[in-house]
C-alpha positions in Angstrom: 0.0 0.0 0.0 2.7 2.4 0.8 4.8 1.6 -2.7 1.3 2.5 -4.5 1.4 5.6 -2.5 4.9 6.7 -3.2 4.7 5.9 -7.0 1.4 7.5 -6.7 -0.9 5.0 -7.8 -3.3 6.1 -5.5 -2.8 9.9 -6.1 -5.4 12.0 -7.9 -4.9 12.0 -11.8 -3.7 15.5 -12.9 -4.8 17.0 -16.0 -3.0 16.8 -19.0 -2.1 20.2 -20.6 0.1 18.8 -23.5 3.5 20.1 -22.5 6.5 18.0 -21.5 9.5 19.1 -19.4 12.2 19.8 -21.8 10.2 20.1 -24.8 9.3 24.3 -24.8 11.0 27.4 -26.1 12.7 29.3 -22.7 13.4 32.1 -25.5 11.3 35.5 -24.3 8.4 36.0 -26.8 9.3 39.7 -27.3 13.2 40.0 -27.9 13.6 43.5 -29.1 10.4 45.4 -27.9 10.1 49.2 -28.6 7.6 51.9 -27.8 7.2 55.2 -28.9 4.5 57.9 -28.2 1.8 58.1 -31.1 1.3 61.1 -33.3 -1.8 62.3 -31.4 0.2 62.4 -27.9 1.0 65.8 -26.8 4.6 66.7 -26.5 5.1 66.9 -22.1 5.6 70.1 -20.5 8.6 71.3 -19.4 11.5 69.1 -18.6 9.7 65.7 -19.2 10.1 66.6 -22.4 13.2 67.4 -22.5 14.3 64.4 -21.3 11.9 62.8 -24.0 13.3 64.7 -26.7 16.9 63.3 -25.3 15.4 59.9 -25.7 13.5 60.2 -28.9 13.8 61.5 -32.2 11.8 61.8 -35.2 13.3 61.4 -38.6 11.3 64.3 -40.3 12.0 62.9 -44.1 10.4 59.3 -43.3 8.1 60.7 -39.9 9.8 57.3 -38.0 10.7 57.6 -34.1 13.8 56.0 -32.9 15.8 56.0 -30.0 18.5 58.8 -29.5 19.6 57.2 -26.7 20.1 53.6 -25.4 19.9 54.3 -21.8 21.0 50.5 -21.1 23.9 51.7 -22.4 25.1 54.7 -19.4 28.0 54.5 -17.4 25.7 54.3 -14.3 25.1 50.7 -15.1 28.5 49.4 -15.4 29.9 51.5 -12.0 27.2 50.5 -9.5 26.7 46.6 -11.5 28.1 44.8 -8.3 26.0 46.3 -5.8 23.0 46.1 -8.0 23.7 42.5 -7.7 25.0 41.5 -10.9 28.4 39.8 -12.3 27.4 40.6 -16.2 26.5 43.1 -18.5 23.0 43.2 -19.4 22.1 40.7 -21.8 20.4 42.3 -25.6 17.1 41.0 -24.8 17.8 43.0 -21.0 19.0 45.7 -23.4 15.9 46.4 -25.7 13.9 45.9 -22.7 15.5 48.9 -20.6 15.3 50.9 -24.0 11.9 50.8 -25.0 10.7 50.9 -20.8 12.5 54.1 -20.5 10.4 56.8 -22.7 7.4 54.8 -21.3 8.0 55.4 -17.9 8.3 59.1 -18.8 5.3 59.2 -20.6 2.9 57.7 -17.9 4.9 59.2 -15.1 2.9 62.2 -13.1 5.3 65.1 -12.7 4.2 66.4 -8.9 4.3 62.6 -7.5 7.0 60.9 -9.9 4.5 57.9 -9.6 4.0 55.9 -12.9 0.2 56.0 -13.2 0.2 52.1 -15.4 0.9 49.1 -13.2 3.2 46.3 -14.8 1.1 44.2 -16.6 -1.0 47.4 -18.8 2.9 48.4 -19.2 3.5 45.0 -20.6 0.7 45.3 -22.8 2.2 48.7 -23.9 5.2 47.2 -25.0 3.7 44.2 -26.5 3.4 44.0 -30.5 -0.5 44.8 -31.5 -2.4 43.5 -34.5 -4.5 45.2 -36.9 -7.3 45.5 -34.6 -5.4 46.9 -31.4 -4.9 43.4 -29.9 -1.8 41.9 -27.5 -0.5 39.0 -29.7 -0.1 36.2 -27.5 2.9 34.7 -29.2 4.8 37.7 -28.8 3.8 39.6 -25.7 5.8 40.6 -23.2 5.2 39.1 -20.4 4.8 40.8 -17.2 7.1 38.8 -15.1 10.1 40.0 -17.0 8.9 43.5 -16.2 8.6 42.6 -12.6 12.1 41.5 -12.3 13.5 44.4 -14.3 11.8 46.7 -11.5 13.3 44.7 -9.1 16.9 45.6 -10.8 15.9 48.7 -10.9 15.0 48.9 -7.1 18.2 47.9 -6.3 20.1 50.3 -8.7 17.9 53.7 -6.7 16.0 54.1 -10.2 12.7 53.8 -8.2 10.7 52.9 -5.3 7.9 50.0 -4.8 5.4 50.4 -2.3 4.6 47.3 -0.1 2.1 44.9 -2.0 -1.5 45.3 -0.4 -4.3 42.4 -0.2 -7.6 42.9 -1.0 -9.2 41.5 2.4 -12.3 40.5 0.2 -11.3 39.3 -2.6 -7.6 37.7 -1.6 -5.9 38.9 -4.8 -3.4 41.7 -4.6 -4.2 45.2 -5.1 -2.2 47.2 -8.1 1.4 47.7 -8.3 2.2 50.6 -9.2 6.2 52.4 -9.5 7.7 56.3 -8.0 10.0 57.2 -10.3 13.2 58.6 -7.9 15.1 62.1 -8.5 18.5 60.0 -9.7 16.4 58.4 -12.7 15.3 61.8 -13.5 19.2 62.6 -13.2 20.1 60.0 -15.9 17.8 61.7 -18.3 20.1 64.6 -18.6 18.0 67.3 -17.2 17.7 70.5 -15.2 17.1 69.6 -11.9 16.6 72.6 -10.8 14.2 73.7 -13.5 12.3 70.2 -13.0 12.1 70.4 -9.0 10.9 73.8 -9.5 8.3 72.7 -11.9 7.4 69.7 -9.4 7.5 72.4 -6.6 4.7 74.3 -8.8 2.7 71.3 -9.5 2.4 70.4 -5.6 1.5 73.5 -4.8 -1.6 74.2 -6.8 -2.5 70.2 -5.9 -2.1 71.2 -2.3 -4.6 70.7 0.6 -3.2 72.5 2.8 -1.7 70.0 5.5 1.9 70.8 4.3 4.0 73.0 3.0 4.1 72.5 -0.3 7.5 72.3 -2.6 9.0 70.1 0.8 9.7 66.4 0.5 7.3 65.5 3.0 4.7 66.8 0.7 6.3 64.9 -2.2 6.0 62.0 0.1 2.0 63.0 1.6 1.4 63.7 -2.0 2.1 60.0 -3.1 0.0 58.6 0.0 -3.0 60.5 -1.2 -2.7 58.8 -4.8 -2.3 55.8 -3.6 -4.8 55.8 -1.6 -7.4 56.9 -3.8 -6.2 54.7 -6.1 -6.6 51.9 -4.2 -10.1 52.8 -3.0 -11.1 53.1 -6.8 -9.9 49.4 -6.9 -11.9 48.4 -4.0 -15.1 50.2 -5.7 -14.4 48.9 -9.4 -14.1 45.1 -7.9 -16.6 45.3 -5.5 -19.3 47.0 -8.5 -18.0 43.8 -11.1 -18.7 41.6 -8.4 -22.3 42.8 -7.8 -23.2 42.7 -11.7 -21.6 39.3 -11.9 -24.3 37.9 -9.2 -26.9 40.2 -10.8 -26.4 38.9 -14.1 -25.8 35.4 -12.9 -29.7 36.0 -11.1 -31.4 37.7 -14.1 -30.0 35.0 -17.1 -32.3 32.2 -14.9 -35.1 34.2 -15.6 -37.8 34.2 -18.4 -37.2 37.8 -20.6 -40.2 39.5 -19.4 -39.2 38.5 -15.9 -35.5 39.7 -16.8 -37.5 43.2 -17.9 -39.5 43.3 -15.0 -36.4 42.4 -12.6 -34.4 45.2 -14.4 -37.3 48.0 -14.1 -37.0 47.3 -10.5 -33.5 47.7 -10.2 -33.9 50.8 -12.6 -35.9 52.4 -9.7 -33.7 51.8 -7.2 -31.0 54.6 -8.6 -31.4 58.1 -7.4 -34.7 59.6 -8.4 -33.5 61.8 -10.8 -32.5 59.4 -13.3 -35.4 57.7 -13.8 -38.9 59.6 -12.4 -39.0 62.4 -15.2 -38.2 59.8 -18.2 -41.4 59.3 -20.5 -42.6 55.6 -20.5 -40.8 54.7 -23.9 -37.4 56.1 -22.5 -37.8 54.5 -19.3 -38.3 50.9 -21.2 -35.7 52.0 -23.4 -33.2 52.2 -20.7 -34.5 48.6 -19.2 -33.6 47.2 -22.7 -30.5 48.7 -22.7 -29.0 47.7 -19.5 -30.4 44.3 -20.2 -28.2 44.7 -23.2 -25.3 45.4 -21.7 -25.3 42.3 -19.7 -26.2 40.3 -22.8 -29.5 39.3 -21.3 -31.7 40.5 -24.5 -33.8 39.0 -26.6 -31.1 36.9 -28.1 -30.6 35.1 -25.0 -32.8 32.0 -24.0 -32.3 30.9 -19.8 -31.2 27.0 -20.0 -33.8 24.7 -18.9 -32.6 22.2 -16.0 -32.5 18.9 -16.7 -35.1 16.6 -15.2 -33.1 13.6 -13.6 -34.7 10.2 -14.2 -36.3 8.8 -10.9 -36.2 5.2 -10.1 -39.0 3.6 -8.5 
């Protein structure tokens, strides 16, 4: 009985998925990413874009962006490589990586908090190849763990700050991740510090409550508590609001459709007056059969019918 055990006889069967040990690609997907601002972005004030314009350029015979820079490239790399925790140069998929990531960063970064307002995985999806529609392509996406441990580098080399992950109590998954750009990766852009601490100075003073003095760190620092904190109560909301329309859809699609309409109506009424006492009778319907529409609970969709189990006498 105990062999059986140990060769697990006895053990649950797993399910197959088709892949074998030894048999995949460990290649990344995406060797040579790149990302570059589209035409309809508006050039950043100040010195953010500066420091894009130092990244960037535009080849104005052909109307192509390319890098001006290779920022995987500075000096700062190779002098503080040991206590970053590294033996090596950076390999060229590490390379293109820290390229195309660094005019990114800039672009998504707010200028009185340094905080990058995309978490990893939307900036993996930034840098992933698209196809004709607007679409991640699987088989060449970045993936977001690569991203994850290139922050971590960069976390040890002082290019930026993490906060401590954060658990939604409710849900048990973690809450966004989100980066704080630090003054020495501003540094390594090659701008005016002064001119860019006085234009973050500016920025937390007209965003100032009134609790600090504004243009000090400690305001730099209160500033990034209150974004974080409101962003982290809009992900409480936004979860707690898909929850609640995954029940009430999951209640509604057992119901007939004019029970679905009349179910709806009700729920219609319970918003703020407002919305719904003044409507005329066709608009109010109207909005019924829209919301119903939303949840793809129209017409077009029938409620299955449960299965009658044979009974044996």
């Amino acid at each position: 009985m105990n062999d059986q055990i140990l060769i697990g006889l006895n053990g649950p069967n797993l399910k197959s998925d088709g892949r074998h040990r030894g048999d995949h690609s460990v290649a990344c997907k995406c060797s040579n990413p790149e990302w570059f601002a589209p035409a309809n972005f508006r050039r950043l004030p100040g010195q953010m874009g500066h420091a894009m314009s130092r990244l960037v350029v535009k080849d104005r015979r052909t109307g192509k962006m390319a890098l001006r820079q290779r920022m995987s490239r500075h000096p700062y790399f190779v002098q503080l490589r040991e206590a970053a925790g590294r033996k090596r140069d950076f390999r060229p998929e590490k390379q293109a990586l820290y390229d195309a990531i660094w005019p990114l960063v800039i672009q998504r970064a707010d200028l009185a908090t340094g905080v990058v307002t995309f978490n990893g995985s939307k900036l993996a999806d930034e840098l992933s190849p698209k196809d004709e529609k607007g679409d991640v392509i699987p088989e060449t996406r970045v993936e977001p763990s690569r991203l994850s441990r290139l922050f971590e580098e960069w976390e040890r080399f002082g290019l930026i700050e993490r906060p401590d992950l954060e658990m939604d109590p409710a849900t048990g998954y973690c809450m966004p991740r989100h980066i704080v750009l630090t003054d020495r990766f501003w540094q390594l852009c090659g701008i005016d510090m002064d001119k860019f601490l006085s234009e973050r100075n500016d920025r937390l003073a007209a965003q100032a409550d009134g609790i600090i003095e504004p243009g000090t760190y400690d305001s730099v620092r209160a500033a990034r508590r209150r974004w974080y904190e409101n962003m982290r109560m809009a992900t409480l909301v936004s979860r707690r609001e898909k929850a609640a329309s995954k029940k009430r859809r999951t209640r509604l699609s057992k119901l007939s459709i004019d029970d679905r309409r009349n179910a709806m109506a009700k729920l219609l009424r319970m918003q703020p007056a407002h919305q719904w006492m003044h409507l005329p009778p066709e608009e109010f319907d109207r909005q019924v059969w829209l919301r119903l529409r939303q949840m793809d609970l129209g017409l077009d969709y029938e409620p299955e019918t449960p299965e009658i189990p044979d009974i044996v006498h």
